[in-house]
C-alpha positions as CSV (number, residue, x, y, z in Angstrom):
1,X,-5.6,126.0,33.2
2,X,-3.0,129.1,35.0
3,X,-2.5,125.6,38.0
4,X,-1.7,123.5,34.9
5,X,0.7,125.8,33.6
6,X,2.4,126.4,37.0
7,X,2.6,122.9,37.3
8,X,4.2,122.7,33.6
9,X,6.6,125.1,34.4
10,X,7.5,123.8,37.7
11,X,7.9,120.5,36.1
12,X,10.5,122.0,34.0
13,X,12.0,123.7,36.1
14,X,12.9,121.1,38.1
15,X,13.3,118.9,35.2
16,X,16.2,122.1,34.1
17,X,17.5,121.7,37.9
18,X,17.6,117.9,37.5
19,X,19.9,118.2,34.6
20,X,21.9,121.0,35.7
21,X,23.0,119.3,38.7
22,X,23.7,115.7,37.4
23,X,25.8,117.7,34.5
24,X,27.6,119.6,37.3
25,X,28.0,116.3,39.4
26,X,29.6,114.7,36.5
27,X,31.9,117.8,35.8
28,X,32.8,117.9,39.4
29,X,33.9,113.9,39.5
30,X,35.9,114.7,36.4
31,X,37.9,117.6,37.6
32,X,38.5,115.4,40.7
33,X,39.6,112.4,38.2
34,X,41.6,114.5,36.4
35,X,43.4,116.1,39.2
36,X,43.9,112.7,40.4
37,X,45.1,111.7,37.5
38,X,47.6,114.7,37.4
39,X,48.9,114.1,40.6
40,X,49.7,110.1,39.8
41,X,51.3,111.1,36.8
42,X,53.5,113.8,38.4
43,X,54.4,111.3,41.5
44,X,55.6,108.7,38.6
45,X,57.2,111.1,36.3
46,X,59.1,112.7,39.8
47,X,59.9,109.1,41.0
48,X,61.6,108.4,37.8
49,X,63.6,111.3,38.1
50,X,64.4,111.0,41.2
51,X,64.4,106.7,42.2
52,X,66.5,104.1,40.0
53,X,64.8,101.2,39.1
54,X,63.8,98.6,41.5
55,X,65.8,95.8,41.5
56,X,67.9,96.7,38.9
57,X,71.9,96.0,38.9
58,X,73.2,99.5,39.0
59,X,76.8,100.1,38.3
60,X,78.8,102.8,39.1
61,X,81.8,104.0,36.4
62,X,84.6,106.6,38.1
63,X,86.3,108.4,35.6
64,X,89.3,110.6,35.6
65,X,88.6,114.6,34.9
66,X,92.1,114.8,33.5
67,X,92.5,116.1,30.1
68,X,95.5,114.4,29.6
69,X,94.1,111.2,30.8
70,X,95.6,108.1,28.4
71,X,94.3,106.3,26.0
72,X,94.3,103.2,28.4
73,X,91.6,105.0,30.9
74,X,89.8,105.7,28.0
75,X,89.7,102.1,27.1
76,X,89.0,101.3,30.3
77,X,85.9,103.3,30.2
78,X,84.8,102.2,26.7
79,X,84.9,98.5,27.7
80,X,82.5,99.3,30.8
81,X,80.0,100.9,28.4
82,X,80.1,98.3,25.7
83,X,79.6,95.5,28.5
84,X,77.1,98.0,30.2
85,X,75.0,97.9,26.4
86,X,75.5,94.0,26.2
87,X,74.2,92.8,29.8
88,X,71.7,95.4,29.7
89,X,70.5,93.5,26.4
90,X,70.9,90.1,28.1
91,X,68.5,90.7,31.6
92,X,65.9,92.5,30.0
93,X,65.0,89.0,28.4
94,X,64.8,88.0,31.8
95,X,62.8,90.9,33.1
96,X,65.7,92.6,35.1
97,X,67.9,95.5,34.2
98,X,71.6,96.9,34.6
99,X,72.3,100.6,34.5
100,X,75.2,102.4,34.5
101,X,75.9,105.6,35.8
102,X,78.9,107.7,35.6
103,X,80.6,110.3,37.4
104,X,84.3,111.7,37.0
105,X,86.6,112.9,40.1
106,X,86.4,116.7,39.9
107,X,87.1,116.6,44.0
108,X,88.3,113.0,44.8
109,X,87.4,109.7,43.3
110,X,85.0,108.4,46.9
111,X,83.4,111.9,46.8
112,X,82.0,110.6,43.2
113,X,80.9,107.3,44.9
114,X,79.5,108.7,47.6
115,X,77.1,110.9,45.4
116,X,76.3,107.7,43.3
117,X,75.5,105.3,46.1
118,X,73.3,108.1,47.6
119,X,71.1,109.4,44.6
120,X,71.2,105.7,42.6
121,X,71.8,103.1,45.1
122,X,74.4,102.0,43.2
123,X,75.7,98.0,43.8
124,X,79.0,97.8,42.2
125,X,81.8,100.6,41.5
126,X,84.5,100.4,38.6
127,X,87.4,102.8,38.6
128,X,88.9,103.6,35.1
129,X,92.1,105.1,36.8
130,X,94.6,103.2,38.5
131,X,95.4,106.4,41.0
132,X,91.6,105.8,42.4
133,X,91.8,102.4,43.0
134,X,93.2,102.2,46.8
135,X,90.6,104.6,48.2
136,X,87.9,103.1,46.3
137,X,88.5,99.8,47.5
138,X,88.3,100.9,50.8
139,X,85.2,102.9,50.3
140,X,83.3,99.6,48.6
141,X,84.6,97.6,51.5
142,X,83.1,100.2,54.2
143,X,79.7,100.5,52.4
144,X,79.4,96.5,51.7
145,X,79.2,97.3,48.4
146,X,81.3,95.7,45.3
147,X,84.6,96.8,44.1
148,X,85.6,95.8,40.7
149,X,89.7,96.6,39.8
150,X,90.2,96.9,36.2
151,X,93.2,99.5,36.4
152,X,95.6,98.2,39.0
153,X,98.3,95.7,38.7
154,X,99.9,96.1,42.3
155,X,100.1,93.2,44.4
156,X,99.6,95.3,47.7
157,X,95.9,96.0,46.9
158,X,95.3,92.4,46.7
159,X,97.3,91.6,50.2
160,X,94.5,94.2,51.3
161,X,92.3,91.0,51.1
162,X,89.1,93.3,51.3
163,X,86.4,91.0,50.9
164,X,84.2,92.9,48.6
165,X,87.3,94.1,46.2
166,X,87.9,91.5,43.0
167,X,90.5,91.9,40.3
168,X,90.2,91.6,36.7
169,X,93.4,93.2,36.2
170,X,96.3,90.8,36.4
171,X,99.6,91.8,38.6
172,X,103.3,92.6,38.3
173,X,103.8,89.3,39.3
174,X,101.5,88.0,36.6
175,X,102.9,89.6,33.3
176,X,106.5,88.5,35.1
177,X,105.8,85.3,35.2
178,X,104.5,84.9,31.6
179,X,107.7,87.0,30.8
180,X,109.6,84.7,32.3
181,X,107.4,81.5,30.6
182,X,108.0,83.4,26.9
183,X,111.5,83.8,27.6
184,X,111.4,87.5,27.8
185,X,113.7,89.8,29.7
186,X,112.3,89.5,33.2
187,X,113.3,92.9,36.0
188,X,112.8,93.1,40.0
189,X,111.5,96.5,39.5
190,X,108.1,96.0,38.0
191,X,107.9,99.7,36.8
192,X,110.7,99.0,34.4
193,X,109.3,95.2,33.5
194,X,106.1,97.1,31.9
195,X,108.4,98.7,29.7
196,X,110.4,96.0,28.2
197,X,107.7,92.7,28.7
198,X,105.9,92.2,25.4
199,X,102.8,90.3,27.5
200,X,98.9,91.5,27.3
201,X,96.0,91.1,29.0
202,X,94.1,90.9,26.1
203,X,94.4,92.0,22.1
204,X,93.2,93.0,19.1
205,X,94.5,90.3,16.9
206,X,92.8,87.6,18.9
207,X,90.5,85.1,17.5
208,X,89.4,82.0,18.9
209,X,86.9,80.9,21.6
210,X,85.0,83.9,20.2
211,X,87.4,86.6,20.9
212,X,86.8,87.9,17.6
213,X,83.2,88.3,18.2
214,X,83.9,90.5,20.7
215,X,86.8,92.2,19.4
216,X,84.6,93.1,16.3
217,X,81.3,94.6,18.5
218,X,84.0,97.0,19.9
219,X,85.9,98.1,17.0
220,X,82.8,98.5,15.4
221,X,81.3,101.1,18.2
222,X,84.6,102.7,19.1
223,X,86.3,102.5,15.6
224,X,89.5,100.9,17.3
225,X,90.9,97.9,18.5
226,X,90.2,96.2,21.7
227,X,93.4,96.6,24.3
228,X,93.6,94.7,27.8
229,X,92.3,97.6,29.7
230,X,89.0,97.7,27.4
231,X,88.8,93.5,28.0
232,X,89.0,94.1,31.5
233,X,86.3,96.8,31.5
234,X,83.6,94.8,29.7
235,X,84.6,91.3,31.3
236,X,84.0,93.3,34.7
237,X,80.5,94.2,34.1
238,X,80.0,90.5,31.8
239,X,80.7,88.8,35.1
240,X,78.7,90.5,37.9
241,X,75.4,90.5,35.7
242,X,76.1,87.2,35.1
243,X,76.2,86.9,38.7
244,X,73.3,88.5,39.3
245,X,71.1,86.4,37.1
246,X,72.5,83.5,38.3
247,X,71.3,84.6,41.7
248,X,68.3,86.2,40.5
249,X,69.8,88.7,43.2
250,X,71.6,92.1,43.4
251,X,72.4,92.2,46.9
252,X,76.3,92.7,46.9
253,X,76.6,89.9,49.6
254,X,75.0,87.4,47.3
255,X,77.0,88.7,44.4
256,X,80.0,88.2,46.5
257,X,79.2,84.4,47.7
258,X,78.7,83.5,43.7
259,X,82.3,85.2,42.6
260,X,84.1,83.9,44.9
261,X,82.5,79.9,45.0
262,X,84.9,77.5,44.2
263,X,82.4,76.3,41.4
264,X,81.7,79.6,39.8
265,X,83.2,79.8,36.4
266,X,83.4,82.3,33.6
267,X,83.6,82.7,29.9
268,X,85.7,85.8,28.7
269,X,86.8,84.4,25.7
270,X,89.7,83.3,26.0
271,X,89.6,79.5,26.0
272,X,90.4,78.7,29.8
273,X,86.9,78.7,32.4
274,X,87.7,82.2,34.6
275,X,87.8,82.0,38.2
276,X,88.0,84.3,41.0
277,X,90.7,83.0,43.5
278,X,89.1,82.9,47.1
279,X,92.2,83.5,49.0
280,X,92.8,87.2,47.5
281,X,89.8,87.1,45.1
282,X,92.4,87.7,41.5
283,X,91.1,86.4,38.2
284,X,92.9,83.6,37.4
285,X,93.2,83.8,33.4
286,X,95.9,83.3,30.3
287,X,97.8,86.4,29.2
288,X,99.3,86.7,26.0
289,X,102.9,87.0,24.7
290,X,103.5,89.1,21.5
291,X,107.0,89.4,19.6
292,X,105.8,93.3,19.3
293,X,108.2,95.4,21.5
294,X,107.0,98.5,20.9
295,X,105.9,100.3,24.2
296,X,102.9,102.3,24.8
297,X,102.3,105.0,27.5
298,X,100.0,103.4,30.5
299,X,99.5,106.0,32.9
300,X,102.6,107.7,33.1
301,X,104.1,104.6,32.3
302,X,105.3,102.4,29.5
303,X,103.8,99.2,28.5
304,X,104.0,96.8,25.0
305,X,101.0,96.1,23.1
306,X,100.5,95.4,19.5
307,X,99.1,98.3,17.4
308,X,95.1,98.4,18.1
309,X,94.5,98.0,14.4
310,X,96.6,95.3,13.6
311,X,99.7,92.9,15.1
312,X,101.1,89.9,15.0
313,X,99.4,86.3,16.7
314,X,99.3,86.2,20.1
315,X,100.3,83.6,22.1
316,X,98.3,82.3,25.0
317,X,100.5,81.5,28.2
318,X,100.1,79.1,29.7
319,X,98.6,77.8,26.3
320,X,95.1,76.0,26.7
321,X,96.3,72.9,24.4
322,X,99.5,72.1,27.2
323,X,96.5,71.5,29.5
324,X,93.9,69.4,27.5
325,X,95.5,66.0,27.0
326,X,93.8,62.6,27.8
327,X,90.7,62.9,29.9
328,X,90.8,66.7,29.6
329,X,87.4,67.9,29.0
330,X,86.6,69.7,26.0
331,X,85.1,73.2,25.0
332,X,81.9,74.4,26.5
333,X,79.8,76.8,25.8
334,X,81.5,80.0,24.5
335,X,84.5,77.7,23.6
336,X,85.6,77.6,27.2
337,X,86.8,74.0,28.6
338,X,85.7,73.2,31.7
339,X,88.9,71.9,33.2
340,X,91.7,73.6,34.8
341,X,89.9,76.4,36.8
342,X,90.7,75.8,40.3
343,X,93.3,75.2,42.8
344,X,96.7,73.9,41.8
345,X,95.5,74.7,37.9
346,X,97.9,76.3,35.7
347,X,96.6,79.6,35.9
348,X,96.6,79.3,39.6
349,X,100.5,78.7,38.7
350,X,100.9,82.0,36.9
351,X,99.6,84.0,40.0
352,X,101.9,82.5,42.3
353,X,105.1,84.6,43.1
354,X,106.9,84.5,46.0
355,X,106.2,87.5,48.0
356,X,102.6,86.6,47.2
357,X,100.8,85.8,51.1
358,X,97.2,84.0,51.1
359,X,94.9,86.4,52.8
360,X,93.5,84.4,55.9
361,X,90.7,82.1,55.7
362,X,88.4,84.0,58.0
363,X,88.6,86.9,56.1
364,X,87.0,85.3,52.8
């Protein structure tokens, strides 16, 4: 009967020691999966802090720390962001991404892209100040990276014929020429043309081929009207995520081999199919002649352009309709025809001045 009991309570016992140890087992393998667990979640949360995403287009946006930075930079800057918002919108129904990052030059402007290309790996770089242009171009051309000008009119930069710099921004020569096409008081001195030529990149008045789509997504965000600097701040970022789904690619090499293809085209809304020229890489678009001749201030200096919340019709020069007789194609998609883009077009005649000298072949 006691060697029963013994054996009873041995049983248990070991029954008790059974239990005790699979219970601490299991304990054991969950404070280990938990810790695990910790540790995966801390490595992703400090990877997402710390890493971009992977493959995304990441875009860089310089901005002046100038308080009395004008309204123009600010437009500049606005434009970048809406386009940021819209292509952002666009490649995430393809699975990709674009992300914009900013920084502002409280040291100098490549300082700011050099701490942007180091902590987000940054492809492209927009400046929204015409004073950071130059050295920015430079920089993009020394990293292999893409250069985007949306501030600068001077003909120099493009006789730079950097291969990763491309300009949205039309030149001196440019709004001269359209002067001279509207019949407006034309000067040597471009400084003082940009007081006196009532010719725009872009404006708020427009309407056709979709502009006022895109004029009424900005005034509705920013409250105002949408001037050439904002245009050339969204149509920046428009084109290079365009390129970059196109190429399923954001290597800047392959986003540079798509701009600059003689076959590459682009909508920005204002009727004519966009093109990047290959011999100096400048937008070959329309401006726009207004009967408005009351200057603004751009940077220190003066420029005409109607008032942002109204204005009288613009005029496209050269005008689309001059160049769509018999045989011209019609509108695309977006309202953009598909003739008159490339070499000896129009446009290409409006870009023509003659200082201007073809960057060599090699170089492009």
């Amino acid at each position: 009967m006691f060697d029963r009991l013994r054996y009873t309570n041995h049983s248990r016992r070991a029954h008790g020691l059974l239990a005790l140890s699979a219970l601490y087992g299991l304990e054991h393998n969950l404070a280990r999966l938990c810790a695990f667990l910790v540790v995966c979640s801390m490595t992703i949360f400090a990877q997402g802090r710390a890493q971009p995403t992977q493959g995304a287009l990441r875009i860089a946006l310089i901005t002046s720390d100038n308080p009395r930075a004008s309204t123009l930079l600010t437009s500049t800057a606005r434009g970048v962001r809406l386009g940021a918002a819209e292509a952002k919108q666009t490649a995430n129904l393809f699975g990709n991404d674009v992300e914009l990052y900013e920084a502002t030059t409280h040291t100098t402007a490549t300082a700011a892209a050099t701490q942007l290309l180091s902590a987000r790996q940054v492809q492209v770089i927009i400046a929204s100040s015409p004073e950071d242009v130059e050295s920015l171009s430079r920089f993009a051309e020394a990293h292999h990276i893409l250069f985007l000008n949306v501030a600068s009119r001077a003909q120099a930069l493009r006789a730079a014929c950097r291969r990763f710099t491309f300009h949205i921004e039309a030149t001196d020569e440019m709004y001269a020429n359209a002067s001279r096409v509207q019949g407006g008081p034309v000067s040597r001195t471009m400084s003082s043309a940009r007081a006196v030529d009532p010719v725009l990149l872009w404006g708020p008045t427009l309407e056709r081929y979709g502009a006022s789509q895109i004029n009424d997504r900005y005034k509705d965000k920013y409250g105002a009207g949408m001037d050439g600097s904002a245009w050339a701040g969204w149509a920046a970022v428009k084109f290079v995520a365009e390129a970059a789904l196109r190429t399923r690619s954001t290597d800047p090499s392959r986003l540079l081999a798509y701009l600059e293809a003689p076959d590459t085209q682009f909508d920005g809304h204002k009727g004519w199919p966009l093109s990047f020229r290959r011999a100096d890489h400048q937008l070959r678009q329309p401006l726009y002649a207004s009967t408005s001749t009351a200057p603004i201030a751009n940077g220190g200096r003066s420029r005409t352009e109607p008032p942002a919340s109204a204005g009288p019709p613009l005029r496209a020069i050269p005008e689309l309709r001059a160049s769509t007789g018999p045989g011209a194609s019609s509108p695309g998609a977006g309202g953009a025809v598909s003739n008159g883009a490339g070499s000896g077009s129009p446009l290409d005649a409006l870009i023509s001045a003659p200082n201007n000298r073809a960057c060599p072949s090699g170089t492009q």
